[in-house]
C-alpha positions in Angstrom: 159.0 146.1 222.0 157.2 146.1 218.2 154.7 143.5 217.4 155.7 140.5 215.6 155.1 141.0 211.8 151.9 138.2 211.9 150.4 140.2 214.9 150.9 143.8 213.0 149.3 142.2 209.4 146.7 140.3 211.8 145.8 143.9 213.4 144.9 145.8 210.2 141.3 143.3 209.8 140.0 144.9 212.6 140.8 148.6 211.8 138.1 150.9 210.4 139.0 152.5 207.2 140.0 155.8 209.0 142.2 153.8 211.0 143.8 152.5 207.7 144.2 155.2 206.4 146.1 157.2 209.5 148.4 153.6 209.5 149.2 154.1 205.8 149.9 157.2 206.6 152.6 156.2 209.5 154.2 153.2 207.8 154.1 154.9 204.2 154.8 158.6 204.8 152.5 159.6 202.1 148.6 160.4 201.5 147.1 156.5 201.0 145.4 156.4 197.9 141.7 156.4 197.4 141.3 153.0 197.6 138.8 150.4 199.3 139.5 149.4 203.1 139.9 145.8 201.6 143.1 147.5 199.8 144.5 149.3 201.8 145.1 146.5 204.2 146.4 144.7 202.0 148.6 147.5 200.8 149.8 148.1 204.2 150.8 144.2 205.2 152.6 144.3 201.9 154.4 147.3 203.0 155.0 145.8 206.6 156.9 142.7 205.0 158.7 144.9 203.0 160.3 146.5 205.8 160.5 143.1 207.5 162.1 141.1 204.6 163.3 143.3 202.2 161.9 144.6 198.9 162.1 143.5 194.9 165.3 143.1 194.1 166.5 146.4 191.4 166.1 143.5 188.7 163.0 142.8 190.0 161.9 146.8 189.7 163.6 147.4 186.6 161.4 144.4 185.1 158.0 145.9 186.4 158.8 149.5 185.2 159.3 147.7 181.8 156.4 146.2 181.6 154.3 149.5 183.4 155.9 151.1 180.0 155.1 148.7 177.6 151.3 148.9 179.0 151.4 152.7 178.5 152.5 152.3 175.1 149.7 150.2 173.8 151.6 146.7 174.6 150.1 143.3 175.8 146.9 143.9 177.9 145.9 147.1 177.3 142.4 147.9 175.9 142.2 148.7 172.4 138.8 149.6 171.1 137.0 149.1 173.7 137.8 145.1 173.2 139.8 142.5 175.5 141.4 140.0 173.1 139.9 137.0 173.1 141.4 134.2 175.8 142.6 136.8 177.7 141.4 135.9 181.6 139.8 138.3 183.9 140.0 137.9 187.9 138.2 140.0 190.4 138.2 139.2 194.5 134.7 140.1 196.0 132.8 138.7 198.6 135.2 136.7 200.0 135.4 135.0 196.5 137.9 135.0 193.4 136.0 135.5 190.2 137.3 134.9 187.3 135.9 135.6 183.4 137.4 134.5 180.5 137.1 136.5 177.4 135.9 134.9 173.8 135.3 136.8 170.4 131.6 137.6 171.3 131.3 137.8 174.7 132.5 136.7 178.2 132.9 133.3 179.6 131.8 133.0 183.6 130.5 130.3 185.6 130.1 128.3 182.2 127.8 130.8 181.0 127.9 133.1 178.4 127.4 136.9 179.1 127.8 139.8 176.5 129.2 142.2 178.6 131.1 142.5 181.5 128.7 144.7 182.9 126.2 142.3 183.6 128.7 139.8 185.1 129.3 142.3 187.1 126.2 142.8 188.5 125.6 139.3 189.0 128.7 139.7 191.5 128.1 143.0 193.4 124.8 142.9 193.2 124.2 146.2 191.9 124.4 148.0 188.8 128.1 149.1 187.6 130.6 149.2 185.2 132.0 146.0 184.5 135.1 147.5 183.1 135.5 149.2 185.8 134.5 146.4 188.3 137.3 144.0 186.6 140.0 146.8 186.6 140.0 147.8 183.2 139.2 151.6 183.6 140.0 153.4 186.5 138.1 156.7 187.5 139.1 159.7 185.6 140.8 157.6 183.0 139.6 157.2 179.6 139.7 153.9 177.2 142.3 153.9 174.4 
């Protein structure tokens, strides 16, 4: 008899991220992505209540490949010279905490204190040296900056 839905999302926090990676595997019948063991949990309990509950509905799915598109093409959100707009809000989960950084026209809003780069914001968080672009989602490995 399969495990209740709770029990099977409950069970990933204590898997290594080997063990993720074999489940994603299993539930998603492809190669999991390189991604942190944080996110691949997460990716497999959202999997999990897909197949429990049902997925986006095709208007749902047409909507997100819209706005995927519009991103590609240059639309709302996407960096363009190597500048946020300004107001635009920032959020990055770390530590067991939500971050978030607001973006002005010189600089970066966080904690009610002013930063000029995202960079050092994000070394405040992580605690080491690394790019806050990259840190906040902005630039993903491989990928270049419009």
């Amino acid at each position: 008899m399969p495990q209740p839905l709770e029990a099977q999302i409950a069970a990933l926090a204590a898997m290594s991220s080997r063990q993720l990676r074999t489940e994603w595997t299993r539930i998603v019948r492809n190669p999991p992505p390189p991604l942190t063991a944080d996110l691949l949990a997460r990716g497999i309990a959202w999997h999990l209540q897909q197949g429990a509950h049902g997925g986006l509905t095709p208007a749902t799915m047409r909507e997100v490949r819209r706005l995927a598109r519009e991103l590609d093409d240059g639309g709302p959100g996407r960096i363009t010279d190597g500048r946020i707009k300004a107001g635009t809000r920032l959020m990055r989960e770390w530590g067991g905490a939500t971050h978030h950084v607001l973006v002005l026209e010189n600089g970066y809003l966080y904690r009610d204190r002013h930063y000029h780069s995202l960079s050092q914001i994000a070394r405040g968080i992580a605690g080491v040296h690394c790019s806050g672009p990259r840190f906040f989602g902005l630039v993903h490995p491989g990928k270049t900056r419009a």
